[in-house]
Structure formats: structure tokens, C-alpha cells
C-alpha positions as CSV (number, residue, x, y, z in Angstrom):
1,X,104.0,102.3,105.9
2,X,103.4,101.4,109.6
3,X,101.6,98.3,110.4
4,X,101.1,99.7,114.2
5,X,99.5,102.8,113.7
6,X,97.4,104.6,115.9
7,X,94.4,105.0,114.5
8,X,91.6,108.0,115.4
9,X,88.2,108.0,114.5
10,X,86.6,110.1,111.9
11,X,85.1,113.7,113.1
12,X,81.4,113.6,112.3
13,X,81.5,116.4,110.1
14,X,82.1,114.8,107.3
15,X,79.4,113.0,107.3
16,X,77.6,115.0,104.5
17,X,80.2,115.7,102.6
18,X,79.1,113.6,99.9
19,X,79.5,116.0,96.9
20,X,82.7,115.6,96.2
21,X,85.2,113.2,95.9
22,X,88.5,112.4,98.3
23,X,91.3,110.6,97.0
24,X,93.8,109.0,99.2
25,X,97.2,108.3,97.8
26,X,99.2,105.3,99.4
27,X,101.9,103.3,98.8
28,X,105.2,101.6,100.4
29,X,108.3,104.0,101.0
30,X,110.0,103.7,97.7
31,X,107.4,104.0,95.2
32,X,107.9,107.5,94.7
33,X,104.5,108.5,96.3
34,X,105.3,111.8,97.6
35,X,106.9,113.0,93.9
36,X,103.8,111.5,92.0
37,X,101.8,113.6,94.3
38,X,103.9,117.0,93.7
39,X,104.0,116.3,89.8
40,X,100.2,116.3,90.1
41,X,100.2,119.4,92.3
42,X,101.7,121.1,89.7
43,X,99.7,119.7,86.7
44,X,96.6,120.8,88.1
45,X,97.6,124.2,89.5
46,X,94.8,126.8,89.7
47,X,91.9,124.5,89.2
48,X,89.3,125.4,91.4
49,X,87.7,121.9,91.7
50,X,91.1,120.0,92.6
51,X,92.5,120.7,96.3
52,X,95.6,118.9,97.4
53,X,95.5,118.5,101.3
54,X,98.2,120.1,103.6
55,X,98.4,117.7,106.2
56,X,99.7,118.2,110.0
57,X,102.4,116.5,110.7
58,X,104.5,116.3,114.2
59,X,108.0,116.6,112.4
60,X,109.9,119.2,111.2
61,X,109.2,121.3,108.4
62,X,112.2,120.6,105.9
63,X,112.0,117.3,106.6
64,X,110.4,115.4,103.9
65,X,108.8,115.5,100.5
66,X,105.8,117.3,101.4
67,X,105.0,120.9,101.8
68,X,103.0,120.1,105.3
69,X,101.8,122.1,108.3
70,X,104.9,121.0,111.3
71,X,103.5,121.3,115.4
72,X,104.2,119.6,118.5
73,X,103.1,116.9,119.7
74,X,101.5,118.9,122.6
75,X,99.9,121.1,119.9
76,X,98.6,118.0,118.3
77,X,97.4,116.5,120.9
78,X,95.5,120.0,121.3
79,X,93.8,120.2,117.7
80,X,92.8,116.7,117.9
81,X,90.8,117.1,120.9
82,X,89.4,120.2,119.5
83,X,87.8,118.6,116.3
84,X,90.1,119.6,114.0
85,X,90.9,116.6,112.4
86,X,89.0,114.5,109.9
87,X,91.5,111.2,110.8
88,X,94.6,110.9,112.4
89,X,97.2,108.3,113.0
90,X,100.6,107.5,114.1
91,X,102.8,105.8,111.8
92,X,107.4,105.7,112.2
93,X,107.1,107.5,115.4
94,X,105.2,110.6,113.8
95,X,101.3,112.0,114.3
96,X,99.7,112.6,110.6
97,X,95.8,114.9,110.5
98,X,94.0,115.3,107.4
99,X,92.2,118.8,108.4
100,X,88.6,118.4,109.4
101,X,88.3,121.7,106.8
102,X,88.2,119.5,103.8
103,X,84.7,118.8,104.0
104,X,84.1,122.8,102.9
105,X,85.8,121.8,99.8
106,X,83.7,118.6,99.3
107,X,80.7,119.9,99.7
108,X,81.3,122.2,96.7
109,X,81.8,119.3,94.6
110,X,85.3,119.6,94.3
111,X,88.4,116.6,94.2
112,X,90.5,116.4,97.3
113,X,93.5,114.6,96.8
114,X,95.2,113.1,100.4
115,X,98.5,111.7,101.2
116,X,97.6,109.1,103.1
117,X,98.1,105.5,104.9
118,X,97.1,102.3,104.0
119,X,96.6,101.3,108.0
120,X,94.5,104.5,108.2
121,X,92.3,103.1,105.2
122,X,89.2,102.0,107.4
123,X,88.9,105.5,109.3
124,X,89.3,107.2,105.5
125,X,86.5,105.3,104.2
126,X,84.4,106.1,107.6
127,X,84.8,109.6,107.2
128,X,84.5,110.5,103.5
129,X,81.8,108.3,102.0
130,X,83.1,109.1,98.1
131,X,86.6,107.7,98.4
132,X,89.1,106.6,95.8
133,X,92.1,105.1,96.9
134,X,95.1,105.4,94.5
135,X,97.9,103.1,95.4
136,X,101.7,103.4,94.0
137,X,103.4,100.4,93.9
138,X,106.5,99.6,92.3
139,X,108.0,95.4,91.9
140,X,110.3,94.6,95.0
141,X,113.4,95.0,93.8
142,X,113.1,98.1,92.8
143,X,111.5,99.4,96.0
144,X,114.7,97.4,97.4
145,X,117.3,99.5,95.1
146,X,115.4,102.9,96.3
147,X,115.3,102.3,99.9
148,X,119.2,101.0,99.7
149,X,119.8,104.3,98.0
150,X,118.7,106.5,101.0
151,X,121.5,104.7,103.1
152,X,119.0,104.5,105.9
153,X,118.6,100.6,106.2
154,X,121.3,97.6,104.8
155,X,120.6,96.0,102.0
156,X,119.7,92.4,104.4
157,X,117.4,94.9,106.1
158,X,115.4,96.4,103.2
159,X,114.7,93.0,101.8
160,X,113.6,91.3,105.2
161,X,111.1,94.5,105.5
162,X,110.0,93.9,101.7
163,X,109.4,90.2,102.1
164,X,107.3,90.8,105.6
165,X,105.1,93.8,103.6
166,X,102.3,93.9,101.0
167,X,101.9,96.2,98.0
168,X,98.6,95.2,97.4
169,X,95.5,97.1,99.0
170,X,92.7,94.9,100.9
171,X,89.5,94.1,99.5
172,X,86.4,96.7,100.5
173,X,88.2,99.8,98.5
174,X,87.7,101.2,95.1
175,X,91.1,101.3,94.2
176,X,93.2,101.9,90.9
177,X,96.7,100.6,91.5
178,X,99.7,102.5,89.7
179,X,103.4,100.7,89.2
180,X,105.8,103.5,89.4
181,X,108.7,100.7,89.0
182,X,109.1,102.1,85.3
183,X,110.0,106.1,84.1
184,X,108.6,108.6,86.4
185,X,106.8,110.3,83.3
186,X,104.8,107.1,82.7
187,X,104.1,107.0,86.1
188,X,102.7,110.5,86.3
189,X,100.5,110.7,83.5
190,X,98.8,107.8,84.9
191,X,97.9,109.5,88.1
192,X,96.7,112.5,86.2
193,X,94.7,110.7,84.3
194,X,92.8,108.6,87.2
195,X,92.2,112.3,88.8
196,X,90.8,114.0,85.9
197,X,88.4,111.2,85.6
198,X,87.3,112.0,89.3
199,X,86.7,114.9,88.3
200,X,84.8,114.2,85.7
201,X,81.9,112.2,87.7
């Protein structure tokens, strides 16, 4: 993640919106974040009390892991100032929204799960006061191997960016940290099972 993003302030209409619970997934690139997330898409399809967010995003709409809502920058730029985010942020050159809509679906009580950014942690816990932060992590070198693998970055590259980062989440969050640097199916049945006890409260 981004260590420079731009970070917007909450939209105040989440401010009673304390029914429900929001859950922000995070994590470095690598830890398989975005294929945790879609595993537990799936697992809880048609539950009426789980809603994973579409976010807005200014890139294009194949690119990616993430089934996401692509506009322009301009257009962006447009909803922003129109309220229709709850946060927003700029991270690798890109503009992410979490939909100020999101508060319908806490106010019923329900569990919103959010791709997220840990930069963008402070204006997550401003806007949704029940939040659960849920951060994938995996050890170094196998974030290292994963990042190599994309052929994106050299391998002197990926390790300088490693050694500069941190996995770990600051203090002030109630977070439940998940090492995905095993099998992807231990992985996942450890997200599902922190969600369905969100659920549960």
C-alpha cells in the first residue's frame, strides 16, 4: 500500500450508523488480499446481513482482482464533491471511494465488509464507529516470491520495498491479523470465521 495517500475526510452521514458492523480488509500487495476477499464473497452469498462493498475506483474495469465500479477522474472528482463518498484516497496513482450508501446497510444491523487501505485507517475509524480491521499478512519472503512472480518489479526491487514496509497495523484499531503465507484454504477459513463472529455480535 501507498504510504502517500491522499486522504479525504469521512461524509457525516455515517455518523449514526452504529448498528452494524464495517470491516476493512488490508494488507501489503502479495498477501493475497483481493482473493481472500472473493473466496469470502462467495462463502457468504445470499446472506442478507453480509454486504461486500463495490468500491469506485479511477482505473479500468478489467484491471484488477476486484469486481469495482471504474470512472474518471473528472467523474470522481464530481461524486466526491457531491457526498457520495464515505472516505476516499489516493494510493499507486489511483482514486479509491467506499460509497457513502453503506450506511443504509449498517443501520439495518448488517456486516459490511471493505477493501481497504491501511493509510486510509484513521478516516475508516472516523466514519464508521463499529470497525474491525482484518489485516492479511504473509512472512517477507514469501510476499517477495509473489511480487517477483508478477514480473512488475526485480527481485533487488521487491526486497528494498519489503525491508522499507510494515505488515503490522498501528496501535488504536481492533484488529485480528491473518498470515496467508501458508495454503490459501487455511487462509480462507480463517477470514470466514472472524466474519461470522461479526456477525454474530
Amino acid at each position: 500500500m501507498s504510504t502517500d495517500a491522499n486522504l479525504e475526510p469521512a461524509n457525516g452521514r455515517l455518523s449514526d450508523a452504529t448498528a452494524g458492523t464495517l470491516a476493512v480488509v488490508v494488507g501489503p500487495s502479495g498477501a493475497g488480499k483481493d482473493t481472500l476477499m472473493n473466496l469470502a464473497a462467495r462463502h457468504f452469498a445470499g446472506r442478507r446481513d453480509v454486504r461486500f462493498v463495490r468500491r469506485v475506483i479511477t482505473r479500468d474495469v478489467d484491471a484488477g482482482n476486484e469486481d469495482h465500479k471504474s470512472v474518471s477522474e473528472a467523474d470522481f472528482e464530481a461524486m466526491k464533491q457531491a457526498g457520495a463518498f464515505a472516505v476516499s484516497w489516493e494510493a499507486h496513482g489511483l482514486k479509491y471511494g467506499i460509497p457513502a450508501e453503506v450506511a443504509d446497510e449498517l443501520a439495518r444491523g448488517n456486516l459490511v465488509i471493505a477493501n481497504g487501505s491501511r493509510s486510509a485507517l484513521p478516516h475508516f475509524q472516523t466514519a464508521f464507529p463499529r470497525l474491525k480491521v482484518i489485516n492479511i499478512t504473509a512472512r517477507r519472503e514469501v510476499l517477495a516470491e509473489r511480487l517477483m512472480a508478477r514480473g512488475r518489479e526485480s527481485r533487488e526491487d521487491v526486497l528494498k520495498r519489503l525491508e522499507r514496509s510494515t505488515l503490522a497495523v498501528q496501535d488504536g484499531y481492533d484488529v485480528t491479523d491473518i498470515d496467508n503465507s501458508g495454503t490459501l484454504e487455511e487462509a480462507e477459513r480463517a477470514v470466514i470465521a472472524v466474519l461470522e463472529t461479526l456477525v454474530r455480535k
